[in-house]
CHARMM-style PDB file with segment names, atoms N, HN, CA, C and O in Angstrom:
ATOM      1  N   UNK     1      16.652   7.131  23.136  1.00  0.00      PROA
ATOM      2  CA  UNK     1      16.475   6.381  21.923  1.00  0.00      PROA
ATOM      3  C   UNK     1      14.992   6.415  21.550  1.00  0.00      PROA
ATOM      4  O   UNK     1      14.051   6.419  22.344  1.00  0.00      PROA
ATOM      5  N   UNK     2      14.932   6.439  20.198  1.00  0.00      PROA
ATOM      6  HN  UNK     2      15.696   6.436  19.553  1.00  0.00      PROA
ATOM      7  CA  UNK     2      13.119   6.745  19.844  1.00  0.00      PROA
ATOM      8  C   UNK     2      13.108   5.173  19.011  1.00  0.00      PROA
ATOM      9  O   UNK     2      14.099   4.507  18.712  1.00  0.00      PROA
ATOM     10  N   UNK     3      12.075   4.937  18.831  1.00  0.00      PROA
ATOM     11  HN  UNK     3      11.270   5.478  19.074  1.00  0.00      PROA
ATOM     12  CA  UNK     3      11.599   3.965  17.840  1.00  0.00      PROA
ATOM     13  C   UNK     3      10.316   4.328  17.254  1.00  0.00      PROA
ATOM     14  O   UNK     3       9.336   4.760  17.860  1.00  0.00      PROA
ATOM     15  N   UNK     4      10.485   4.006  15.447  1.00  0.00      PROA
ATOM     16  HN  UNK     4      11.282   3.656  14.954  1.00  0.00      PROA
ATOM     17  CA  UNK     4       9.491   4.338  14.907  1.00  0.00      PROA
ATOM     18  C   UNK     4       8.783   2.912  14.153  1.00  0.00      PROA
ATOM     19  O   UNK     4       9.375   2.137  13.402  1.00  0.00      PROA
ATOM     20  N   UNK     5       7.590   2.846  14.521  1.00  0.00      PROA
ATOM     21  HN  UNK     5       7.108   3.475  15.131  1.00  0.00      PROA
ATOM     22  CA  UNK     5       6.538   1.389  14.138  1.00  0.00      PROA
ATOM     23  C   UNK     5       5.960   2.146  12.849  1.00  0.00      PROA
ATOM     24  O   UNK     5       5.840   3.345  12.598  1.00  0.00      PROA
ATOM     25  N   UNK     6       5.647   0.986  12.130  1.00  0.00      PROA
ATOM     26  HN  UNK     6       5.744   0.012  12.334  1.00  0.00      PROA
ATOM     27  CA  UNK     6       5.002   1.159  10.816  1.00  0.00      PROA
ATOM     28  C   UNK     6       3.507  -0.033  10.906  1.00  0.00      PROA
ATOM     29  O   UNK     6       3.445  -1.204  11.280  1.00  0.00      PROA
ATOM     30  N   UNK     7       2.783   0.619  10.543  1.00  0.00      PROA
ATOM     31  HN  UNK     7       2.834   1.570  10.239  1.00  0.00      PROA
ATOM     32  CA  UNK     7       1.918  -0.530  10.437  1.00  0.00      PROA
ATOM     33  C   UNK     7       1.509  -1.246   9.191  1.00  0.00      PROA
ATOM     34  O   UNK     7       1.811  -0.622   8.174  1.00  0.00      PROA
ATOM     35  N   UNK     8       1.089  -2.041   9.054  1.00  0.00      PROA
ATOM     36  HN  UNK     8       0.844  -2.548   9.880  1.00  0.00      PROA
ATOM     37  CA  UNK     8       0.919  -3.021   7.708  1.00  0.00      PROA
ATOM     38  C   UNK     8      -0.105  -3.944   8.243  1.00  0.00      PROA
ATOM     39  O   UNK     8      -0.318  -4.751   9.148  1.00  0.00      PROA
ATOM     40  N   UNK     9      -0.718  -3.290   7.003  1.00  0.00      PROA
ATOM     41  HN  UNK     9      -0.544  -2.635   6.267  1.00  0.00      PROA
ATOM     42  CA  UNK     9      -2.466  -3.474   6.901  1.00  0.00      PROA
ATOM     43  C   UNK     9      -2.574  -4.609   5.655  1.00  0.00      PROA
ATOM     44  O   UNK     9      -1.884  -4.237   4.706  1.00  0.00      PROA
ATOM     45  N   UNK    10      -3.132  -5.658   5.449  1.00  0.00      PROA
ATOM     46  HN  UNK    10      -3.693  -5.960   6.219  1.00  0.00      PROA
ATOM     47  CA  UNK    10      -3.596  -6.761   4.668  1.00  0.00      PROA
ATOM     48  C   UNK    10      -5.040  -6.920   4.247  1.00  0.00      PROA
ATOM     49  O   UNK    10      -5.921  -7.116   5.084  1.00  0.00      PROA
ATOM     50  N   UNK    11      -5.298  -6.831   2.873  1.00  0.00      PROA
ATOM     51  HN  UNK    11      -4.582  -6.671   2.194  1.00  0.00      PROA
ATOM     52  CA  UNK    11      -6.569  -6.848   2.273  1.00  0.00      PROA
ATOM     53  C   UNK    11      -6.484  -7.785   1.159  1.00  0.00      PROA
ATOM     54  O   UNK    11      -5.497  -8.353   0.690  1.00  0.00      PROA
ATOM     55  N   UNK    12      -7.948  -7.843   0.766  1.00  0.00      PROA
ATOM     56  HN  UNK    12      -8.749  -7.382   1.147  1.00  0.00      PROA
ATOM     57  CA  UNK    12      -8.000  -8.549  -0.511  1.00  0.00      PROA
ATOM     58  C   UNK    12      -9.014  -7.729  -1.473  1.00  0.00      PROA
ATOM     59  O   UNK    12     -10.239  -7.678  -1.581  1.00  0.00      PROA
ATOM     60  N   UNK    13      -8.109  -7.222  -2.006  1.00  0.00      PROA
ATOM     61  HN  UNK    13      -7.114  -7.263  -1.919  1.00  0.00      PROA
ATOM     62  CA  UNK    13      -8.494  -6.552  -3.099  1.00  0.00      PROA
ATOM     63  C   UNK    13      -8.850  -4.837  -3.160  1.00  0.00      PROA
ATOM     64  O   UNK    13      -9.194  -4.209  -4.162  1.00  0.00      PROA
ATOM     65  N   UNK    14      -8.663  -4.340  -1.853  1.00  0.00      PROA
ATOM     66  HN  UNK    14      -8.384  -4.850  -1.040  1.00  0.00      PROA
ATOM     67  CA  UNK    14      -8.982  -2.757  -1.324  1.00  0.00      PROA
ATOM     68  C   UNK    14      -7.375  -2.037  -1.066  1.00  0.00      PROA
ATOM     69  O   UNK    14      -7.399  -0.853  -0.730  1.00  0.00      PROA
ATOM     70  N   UNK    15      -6.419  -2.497  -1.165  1.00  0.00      PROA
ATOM     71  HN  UNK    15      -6.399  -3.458  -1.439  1.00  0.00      PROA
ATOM     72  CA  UNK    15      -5.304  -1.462  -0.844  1.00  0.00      PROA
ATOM     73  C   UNK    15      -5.343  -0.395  -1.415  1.00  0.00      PROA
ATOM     74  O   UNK    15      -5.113   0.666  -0.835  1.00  0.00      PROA
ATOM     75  N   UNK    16      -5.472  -0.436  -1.953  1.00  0.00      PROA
ATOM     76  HN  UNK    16      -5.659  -1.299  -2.424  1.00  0.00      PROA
ATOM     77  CA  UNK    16      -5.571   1.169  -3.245  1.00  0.00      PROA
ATOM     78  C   UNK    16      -6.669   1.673  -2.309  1.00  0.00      PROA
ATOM     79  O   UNK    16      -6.218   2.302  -1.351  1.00  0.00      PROA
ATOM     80  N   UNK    17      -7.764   1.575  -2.343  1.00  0.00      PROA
ATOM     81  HN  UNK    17      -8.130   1.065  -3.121  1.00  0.00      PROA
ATOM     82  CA  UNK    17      -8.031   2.303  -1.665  1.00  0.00      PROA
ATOM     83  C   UNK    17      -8.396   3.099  -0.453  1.00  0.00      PROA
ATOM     84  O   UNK    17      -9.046   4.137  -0.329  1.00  0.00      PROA
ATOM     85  N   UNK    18      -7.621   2.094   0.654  1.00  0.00      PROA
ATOM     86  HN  UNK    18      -7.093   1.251   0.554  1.00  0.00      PROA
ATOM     87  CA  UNK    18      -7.528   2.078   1.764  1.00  0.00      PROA
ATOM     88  C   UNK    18      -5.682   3.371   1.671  1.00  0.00      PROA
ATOM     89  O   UNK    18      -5.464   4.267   2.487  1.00  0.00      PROA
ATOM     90  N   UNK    19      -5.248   3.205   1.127  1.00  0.00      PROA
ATOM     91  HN  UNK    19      -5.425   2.478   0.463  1.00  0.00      PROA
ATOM     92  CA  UNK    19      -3.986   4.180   1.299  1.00  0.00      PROA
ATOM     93  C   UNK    19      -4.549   5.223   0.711  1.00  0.00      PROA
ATOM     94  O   UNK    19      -4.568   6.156   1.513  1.00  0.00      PROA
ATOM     95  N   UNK    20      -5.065   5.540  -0.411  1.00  0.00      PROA
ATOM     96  HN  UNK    20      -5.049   4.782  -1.063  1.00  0.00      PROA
ATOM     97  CA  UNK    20      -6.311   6.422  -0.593  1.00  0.00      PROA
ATOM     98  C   UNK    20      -7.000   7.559   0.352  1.00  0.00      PROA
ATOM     99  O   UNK    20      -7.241   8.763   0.267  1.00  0.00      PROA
ATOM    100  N   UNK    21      -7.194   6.451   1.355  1.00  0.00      PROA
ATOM    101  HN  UNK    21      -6.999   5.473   1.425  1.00  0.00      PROA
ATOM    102  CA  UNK    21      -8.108   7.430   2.441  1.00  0.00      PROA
ATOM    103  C   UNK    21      -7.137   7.887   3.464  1.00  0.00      PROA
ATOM    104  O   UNK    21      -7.270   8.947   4.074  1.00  0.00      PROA
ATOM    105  N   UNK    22      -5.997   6.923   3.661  1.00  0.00      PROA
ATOM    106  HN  UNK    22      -5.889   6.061   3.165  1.00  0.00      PROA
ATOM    107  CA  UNK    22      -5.233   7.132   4.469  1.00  0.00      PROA
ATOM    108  C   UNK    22      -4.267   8.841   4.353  1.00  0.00      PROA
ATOM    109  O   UNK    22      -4.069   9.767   5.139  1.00  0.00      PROA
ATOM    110  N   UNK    23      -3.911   8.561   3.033  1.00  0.00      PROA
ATOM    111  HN  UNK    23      -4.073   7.808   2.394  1.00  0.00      PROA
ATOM    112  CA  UNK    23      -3.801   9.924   2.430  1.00  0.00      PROA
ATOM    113  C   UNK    23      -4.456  11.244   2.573  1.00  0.00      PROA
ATOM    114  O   UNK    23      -4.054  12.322   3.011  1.00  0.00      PROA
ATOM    115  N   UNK    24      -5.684  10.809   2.028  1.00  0.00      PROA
ATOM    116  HN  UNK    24      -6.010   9.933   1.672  1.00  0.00      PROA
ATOM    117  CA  UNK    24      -6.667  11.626   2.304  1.00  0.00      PROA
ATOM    118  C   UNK    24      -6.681  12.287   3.350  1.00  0.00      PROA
ATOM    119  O   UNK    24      -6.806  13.510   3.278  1.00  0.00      PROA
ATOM    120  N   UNK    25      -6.502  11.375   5.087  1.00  0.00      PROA
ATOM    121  HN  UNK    25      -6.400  10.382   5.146  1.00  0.00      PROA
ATOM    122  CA  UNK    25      -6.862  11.889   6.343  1.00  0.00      PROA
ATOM    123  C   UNK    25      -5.469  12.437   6.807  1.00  0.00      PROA
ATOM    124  O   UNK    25      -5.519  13.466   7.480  1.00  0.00      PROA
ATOM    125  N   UNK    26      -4.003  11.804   6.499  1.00  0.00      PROA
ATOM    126  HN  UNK    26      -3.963  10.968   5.952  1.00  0.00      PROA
ATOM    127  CA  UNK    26      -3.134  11.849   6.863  1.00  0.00      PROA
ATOM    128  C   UNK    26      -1.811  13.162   5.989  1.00  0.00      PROA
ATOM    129  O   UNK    26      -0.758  13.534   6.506  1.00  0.00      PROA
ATOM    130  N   UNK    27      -2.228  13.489   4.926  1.00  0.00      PROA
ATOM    131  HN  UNK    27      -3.084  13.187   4.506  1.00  0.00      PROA
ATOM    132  CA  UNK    27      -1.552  13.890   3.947  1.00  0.00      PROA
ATOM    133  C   UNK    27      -0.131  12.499   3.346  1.00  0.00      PROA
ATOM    134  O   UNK    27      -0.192  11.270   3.326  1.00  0.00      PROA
ATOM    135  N   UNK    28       0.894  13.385   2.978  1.00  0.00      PROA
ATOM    136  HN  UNK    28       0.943  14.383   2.993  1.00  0.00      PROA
ATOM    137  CA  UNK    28       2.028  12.428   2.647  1.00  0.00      PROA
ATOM    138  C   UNK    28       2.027  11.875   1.138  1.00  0.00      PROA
ATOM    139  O   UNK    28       1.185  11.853   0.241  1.00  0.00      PROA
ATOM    140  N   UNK    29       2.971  11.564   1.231  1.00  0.00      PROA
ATOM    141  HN  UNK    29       3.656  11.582   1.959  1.00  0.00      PROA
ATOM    142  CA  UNK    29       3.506  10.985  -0.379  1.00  0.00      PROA
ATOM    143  C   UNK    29       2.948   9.122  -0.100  1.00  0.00      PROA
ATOM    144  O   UNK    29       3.113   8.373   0.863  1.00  0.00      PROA
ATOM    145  N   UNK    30       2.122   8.882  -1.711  1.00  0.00      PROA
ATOM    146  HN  UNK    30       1.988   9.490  -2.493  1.00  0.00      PROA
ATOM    147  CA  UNK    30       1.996   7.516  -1.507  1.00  0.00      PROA
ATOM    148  C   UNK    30       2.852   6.870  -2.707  1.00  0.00      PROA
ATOM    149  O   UNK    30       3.074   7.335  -3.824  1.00  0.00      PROA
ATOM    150  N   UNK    31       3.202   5.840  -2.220  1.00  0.00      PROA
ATOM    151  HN  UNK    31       3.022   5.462  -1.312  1.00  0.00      PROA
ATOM    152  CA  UNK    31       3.742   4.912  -2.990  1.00  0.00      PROA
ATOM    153  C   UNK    31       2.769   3.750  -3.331  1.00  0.00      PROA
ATOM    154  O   UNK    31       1.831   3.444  -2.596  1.00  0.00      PROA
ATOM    155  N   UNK    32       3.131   2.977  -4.779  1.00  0.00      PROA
ATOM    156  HN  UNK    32       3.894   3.225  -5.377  1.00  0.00      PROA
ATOM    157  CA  UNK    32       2.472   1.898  -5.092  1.00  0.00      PROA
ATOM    158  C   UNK    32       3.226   1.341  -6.086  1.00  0.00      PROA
ATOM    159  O   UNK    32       3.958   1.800  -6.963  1.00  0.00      PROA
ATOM    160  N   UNK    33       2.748  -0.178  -5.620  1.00  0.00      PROA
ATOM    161  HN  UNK    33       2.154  -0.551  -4.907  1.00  0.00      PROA
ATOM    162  CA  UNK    33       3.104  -1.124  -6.683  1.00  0.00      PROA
ATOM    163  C   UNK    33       2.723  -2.530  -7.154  1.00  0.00      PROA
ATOM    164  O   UNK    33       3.034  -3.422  -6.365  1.00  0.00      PROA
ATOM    165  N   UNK    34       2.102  -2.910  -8.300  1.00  0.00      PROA
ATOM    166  HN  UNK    34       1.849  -2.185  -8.941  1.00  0.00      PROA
ATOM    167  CA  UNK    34       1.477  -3.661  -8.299  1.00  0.00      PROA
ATOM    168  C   UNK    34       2.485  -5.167  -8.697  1.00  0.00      PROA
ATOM    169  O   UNK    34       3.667  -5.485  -8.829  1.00  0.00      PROA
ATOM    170  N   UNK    35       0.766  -5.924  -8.789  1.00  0.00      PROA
ATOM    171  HN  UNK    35      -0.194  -5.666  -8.682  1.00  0.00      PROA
ATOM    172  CA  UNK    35       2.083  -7.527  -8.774  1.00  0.00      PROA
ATOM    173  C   UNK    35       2.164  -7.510 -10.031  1.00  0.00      PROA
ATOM    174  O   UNK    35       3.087  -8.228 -10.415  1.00  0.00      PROA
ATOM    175  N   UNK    36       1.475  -6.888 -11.049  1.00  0.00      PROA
ATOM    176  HN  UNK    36       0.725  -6.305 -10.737  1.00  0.00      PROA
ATOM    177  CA  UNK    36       1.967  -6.766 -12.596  1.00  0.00      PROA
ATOM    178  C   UNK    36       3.239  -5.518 -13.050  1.00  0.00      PROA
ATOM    179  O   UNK    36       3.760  -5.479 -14.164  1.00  0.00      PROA
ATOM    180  N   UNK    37       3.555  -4.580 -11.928  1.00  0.00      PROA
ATOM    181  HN  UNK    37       3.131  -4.612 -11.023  1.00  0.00      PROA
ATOM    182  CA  UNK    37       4.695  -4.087 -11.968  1.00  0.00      PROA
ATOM    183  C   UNK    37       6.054  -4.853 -11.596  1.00  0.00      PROA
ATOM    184  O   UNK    37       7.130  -4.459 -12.046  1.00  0.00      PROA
ATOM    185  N   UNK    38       5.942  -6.081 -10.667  1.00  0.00      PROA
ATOM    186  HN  UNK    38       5.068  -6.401 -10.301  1.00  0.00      PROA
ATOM    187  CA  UNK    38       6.239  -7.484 -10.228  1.00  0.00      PROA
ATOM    188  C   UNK    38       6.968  -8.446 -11.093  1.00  0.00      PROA
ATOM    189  O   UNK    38       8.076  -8.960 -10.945  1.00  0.00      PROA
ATOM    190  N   UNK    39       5.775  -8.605 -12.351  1.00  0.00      PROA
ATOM    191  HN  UNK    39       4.875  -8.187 -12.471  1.00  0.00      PROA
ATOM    192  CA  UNK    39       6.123  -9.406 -12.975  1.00  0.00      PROA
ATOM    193  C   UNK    39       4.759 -10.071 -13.643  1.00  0.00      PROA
ATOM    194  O   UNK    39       4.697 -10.637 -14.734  1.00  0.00      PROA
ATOM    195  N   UNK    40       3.775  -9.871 -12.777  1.00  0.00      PROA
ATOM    196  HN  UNK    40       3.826  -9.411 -11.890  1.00  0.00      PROA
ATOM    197  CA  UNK    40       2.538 -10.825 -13.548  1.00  0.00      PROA
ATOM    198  C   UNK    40       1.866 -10.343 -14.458  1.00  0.00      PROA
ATOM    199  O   UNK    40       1.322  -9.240 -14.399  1.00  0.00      PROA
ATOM    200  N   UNK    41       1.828 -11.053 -15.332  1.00  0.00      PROA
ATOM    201  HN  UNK    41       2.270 -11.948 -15.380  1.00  0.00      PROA
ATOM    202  CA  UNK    41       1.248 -10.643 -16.674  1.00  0.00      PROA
ATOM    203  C   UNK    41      -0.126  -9.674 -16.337  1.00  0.00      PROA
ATOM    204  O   UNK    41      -1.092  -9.963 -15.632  1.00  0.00      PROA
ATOM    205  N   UNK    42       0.163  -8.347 -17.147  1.00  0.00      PROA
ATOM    206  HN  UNK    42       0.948  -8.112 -17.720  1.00  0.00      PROA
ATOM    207  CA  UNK    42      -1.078  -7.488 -16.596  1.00  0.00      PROA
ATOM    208  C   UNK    42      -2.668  -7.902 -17.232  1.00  0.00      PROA
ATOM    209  O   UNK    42      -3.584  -7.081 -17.193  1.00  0.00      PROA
ATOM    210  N   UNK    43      -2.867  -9.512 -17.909  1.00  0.00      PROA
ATOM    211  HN  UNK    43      -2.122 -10.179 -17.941  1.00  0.00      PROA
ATOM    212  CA  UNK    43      -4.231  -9.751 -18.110  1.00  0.00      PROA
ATOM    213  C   UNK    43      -4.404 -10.562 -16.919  1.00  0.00      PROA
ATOM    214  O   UNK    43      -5.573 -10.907 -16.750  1.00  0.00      PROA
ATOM    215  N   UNK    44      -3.697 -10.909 -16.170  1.00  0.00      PROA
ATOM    216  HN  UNK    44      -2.747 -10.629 -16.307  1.00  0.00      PROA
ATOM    217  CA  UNK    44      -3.914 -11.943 -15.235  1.00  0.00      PROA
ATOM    218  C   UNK    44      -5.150 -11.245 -13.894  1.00  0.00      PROA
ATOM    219  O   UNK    44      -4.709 -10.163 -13.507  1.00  0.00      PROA
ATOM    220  N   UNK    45      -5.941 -11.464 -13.468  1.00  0.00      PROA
ATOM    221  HN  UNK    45      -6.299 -12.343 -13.782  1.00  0.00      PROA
ATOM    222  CA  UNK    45      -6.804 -11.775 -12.875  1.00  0.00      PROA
ATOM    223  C   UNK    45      -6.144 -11.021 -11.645  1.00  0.00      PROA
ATOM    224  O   UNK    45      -5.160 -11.729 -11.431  1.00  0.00      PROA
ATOM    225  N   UNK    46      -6.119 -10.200 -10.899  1.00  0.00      PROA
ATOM    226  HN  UNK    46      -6.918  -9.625 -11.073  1.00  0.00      PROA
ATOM    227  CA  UNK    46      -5.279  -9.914  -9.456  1.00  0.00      PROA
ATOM    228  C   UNK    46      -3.737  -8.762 -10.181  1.00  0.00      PROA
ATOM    229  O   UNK    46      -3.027  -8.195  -9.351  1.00  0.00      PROA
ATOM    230  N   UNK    47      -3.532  -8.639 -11.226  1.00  0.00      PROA
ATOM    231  HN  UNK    47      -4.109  -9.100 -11.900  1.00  0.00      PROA
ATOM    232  CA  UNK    47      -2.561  -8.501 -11.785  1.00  0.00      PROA
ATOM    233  C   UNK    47      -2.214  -6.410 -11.049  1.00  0.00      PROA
ATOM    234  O   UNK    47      -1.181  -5.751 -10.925  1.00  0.00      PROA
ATOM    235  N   UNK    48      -3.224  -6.202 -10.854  1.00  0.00      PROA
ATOM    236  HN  UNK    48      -4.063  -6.737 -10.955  1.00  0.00      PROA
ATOM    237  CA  UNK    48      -3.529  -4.569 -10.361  1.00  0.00      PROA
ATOM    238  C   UNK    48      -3.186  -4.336  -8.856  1.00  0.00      PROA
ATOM    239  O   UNK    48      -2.693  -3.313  -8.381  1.00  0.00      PROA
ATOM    240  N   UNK    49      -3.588  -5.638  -8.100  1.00  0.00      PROA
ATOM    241  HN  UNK    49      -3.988  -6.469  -8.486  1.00  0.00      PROA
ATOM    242  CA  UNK    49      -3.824  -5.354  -6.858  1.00  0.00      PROA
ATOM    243  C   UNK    49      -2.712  -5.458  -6.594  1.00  0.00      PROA
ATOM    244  O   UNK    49      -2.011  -6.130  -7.351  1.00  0.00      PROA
ATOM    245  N   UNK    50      -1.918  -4.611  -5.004  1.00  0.00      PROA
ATOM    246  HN  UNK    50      -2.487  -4.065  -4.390  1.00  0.00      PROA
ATOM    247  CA  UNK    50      -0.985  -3.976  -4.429  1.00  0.00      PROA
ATOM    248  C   UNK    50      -0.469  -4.717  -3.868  1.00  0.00      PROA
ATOM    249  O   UNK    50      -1.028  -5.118  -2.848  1.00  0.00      PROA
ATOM    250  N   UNK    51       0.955  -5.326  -4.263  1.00  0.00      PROA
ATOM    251  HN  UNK    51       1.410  -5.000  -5.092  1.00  0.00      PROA
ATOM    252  CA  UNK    51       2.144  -5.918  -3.775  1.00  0.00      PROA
ATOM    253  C   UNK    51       2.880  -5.395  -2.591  1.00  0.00      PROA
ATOM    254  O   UNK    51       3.316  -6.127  -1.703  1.00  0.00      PROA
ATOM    255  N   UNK    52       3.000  -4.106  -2.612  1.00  0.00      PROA
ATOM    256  HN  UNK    52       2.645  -3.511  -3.333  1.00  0.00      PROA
ATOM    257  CA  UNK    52       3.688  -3.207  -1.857  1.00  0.00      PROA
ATOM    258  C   UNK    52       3.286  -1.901  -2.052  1.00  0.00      PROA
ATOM    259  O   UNK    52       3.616  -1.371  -3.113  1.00  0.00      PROA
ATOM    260  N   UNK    53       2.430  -1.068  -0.987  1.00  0.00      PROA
ATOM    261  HN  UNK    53       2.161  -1.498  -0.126  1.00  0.00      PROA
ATOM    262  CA  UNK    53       1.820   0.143  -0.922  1.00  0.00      PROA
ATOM    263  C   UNK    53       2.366   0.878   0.510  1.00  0.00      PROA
ATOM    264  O   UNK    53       2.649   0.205   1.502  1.00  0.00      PROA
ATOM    265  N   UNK    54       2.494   2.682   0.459  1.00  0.00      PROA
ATOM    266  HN  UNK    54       2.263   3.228  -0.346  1.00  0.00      PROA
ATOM    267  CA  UNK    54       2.730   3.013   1.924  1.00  0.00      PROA
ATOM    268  C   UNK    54       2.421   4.464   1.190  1.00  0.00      PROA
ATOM    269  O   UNK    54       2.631   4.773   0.017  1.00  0.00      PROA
ATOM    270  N   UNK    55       1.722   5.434   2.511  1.00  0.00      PROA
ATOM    271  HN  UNK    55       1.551   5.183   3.463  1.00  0.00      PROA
ATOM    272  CA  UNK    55       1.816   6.535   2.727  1.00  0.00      PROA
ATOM    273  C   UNK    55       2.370   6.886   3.713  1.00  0.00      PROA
ATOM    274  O   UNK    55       1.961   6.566   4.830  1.00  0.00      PROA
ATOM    275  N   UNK    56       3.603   7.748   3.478  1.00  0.00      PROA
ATOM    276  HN  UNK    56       3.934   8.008   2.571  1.00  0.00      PROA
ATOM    277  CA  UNK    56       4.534   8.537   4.735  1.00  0.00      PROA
ATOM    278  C   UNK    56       4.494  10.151   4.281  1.00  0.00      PROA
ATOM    279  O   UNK    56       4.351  10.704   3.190  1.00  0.00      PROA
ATOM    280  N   UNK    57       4.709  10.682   5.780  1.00  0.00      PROA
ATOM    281  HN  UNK    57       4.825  10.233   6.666  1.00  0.00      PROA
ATOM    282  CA  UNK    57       4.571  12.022   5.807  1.00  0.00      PROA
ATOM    283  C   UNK    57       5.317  12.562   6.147  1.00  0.00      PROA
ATOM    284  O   UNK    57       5.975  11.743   6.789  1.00  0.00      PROA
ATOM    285  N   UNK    58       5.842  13.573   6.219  1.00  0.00      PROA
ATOM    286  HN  UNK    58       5.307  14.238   5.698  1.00  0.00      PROA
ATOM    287  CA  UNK    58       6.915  14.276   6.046  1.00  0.00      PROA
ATOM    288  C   UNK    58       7.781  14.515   7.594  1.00  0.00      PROA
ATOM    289  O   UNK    58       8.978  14.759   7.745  1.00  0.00      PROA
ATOM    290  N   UNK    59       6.691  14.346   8.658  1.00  0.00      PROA
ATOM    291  HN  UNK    59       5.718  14.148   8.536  1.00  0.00      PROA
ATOM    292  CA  UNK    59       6.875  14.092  10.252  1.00  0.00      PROA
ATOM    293  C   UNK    59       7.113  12.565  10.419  1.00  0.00      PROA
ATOM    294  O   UNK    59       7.219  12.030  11.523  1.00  0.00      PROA
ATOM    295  N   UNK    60       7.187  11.908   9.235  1.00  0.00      PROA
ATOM    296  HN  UNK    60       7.101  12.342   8.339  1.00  0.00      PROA
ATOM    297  CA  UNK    60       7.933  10.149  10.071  1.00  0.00      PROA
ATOM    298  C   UNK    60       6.435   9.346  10.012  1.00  0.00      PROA
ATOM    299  O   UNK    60       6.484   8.149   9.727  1.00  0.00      PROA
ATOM    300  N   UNK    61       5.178   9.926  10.256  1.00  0.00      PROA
ATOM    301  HN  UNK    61       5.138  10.898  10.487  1.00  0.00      PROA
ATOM    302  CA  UNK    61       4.063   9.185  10.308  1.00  0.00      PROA
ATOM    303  C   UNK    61       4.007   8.313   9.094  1.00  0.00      PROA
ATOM    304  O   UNK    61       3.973   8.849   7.987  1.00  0.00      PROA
ATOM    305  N   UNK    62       3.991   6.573   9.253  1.00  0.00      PROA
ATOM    306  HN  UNK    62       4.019   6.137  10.152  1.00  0.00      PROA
ATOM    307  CA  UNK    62       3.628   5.784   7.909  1.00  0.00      PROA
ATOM    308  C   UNK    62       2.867   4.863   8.128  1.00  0.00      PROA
ATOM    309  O   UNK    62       2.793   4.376   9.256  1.00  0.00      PROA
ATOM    310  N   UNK    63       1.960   4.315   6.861  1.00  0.00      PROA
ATOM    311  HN  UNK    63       2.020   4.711   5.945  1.00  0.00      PROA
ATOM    312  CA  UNK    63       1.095   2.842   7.238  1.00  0.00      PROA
ATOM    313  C   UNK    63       1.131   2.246   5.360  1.00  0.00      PROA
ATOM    314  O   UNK    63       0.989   2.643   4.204  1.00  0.00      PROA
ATOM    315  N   UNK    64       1.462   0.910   6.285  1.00  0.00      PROA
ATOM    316  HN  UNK    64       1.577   0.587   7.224  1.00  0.00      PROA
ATOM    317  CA  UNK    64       1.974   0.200   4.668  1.00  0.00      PROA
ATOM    318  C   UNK    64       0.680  -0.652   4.071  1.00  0.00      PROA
ATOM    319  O   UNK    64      -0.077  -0.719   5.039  1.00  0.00      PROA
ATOM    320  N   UNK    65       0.062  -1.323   2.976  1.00  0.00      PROA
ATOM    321  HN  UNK    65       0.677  -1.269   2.189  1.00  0.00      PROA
ATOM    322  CA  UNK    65      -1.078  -2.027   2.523  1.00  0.00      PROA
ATOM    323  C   UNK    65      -0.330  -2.736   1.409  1.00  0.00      PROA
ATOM    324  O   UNK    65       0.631  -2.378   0.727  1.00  0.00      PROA
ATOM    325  N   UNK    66      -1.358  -4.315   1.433  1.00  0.00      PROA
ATOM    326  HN  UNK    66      -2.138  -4.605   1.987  1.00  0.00      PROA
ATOM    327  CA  UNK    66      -1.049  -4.928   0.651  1.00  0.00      PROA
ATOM    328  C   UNK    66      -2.016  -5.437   0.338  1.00  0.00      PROA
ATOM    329  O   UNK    66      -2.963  -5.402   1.125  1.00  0.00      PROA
ATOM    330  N   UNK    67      -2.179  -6.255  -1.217  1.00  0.00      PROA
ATOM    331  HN  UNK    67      -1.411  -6.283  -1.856  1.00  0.00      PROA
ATOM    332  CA  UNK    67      -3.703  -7.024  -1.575  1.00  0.00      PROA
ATOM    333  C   UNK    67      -2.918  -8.554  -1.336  1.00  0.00      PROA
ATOM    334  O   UNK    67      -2.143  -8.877  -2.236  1.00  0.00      PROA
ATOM    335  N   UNK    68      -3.062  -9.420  -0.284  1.00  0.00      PROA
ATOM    336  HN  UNK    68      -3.692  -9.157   0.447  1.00  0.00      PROA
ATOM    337  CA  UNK    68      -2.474 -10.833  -0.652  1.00  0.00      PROA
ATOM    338  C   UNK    68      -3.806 -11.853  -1.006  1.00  0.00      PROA
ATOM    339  O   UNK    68      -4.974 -11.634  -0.685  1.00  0.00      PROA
ATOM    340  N   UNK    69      -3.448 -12.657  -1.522  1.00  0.00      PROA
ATOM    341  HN  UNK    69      -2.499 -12.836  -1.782  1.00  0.00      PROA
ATOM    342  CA  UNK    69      -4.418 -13.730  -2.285  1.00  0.00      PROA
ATOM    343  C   UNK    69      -5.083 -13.985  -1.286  1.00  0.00      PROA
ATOM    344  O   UNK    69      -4.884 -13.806  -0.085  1.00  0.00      PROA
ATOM    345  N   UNK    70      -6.144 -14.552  -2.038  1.00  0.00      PROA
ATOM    346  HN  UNK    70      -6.305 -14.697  -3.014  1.00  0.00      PROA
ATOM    347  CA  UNK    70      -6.937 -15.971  -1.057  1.00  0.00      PROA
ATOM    348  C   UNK    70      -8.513 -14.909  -1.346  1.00  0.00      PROA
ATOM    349  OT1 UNK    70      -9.599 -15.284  -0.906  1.00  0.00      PROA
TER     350      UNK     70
END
């Protein structure tokens, strides 16, 4: 039996470009999505930063990012 871990990384205000680099070093398809794709009004203040982000690669390798408040 194998098991595959994902990691999930927490920022404020850098996900974008922390999956960015991750990309960069790792290759893979990235995903993104913001909290104004969400629902929050896109003038709102935070409205850009990453609700749900991941780069995975085509060998199973993934690492997930998020921007949470505070």
């Amino acid at each position: 039996m194998s098991i595959k871990t994902t990691t999930h990384l927490n920022f404020r205000g850098d996900a974008r470009a922390a999956l960015e680099f991750y990309q960069s070093v790792f290759g893979g398809q990235v995903t993104i999505a913001t909290y104004g794709d969400f629902g929050m009004p896109k003038d709102v203040p935070g409205a850009e930063n990453i609700v749900f982000g991941q780069v995975e690669t085509a060998d199973g390798f993934s690492v997930m990012a998020y921007d949470i408040p505070g």
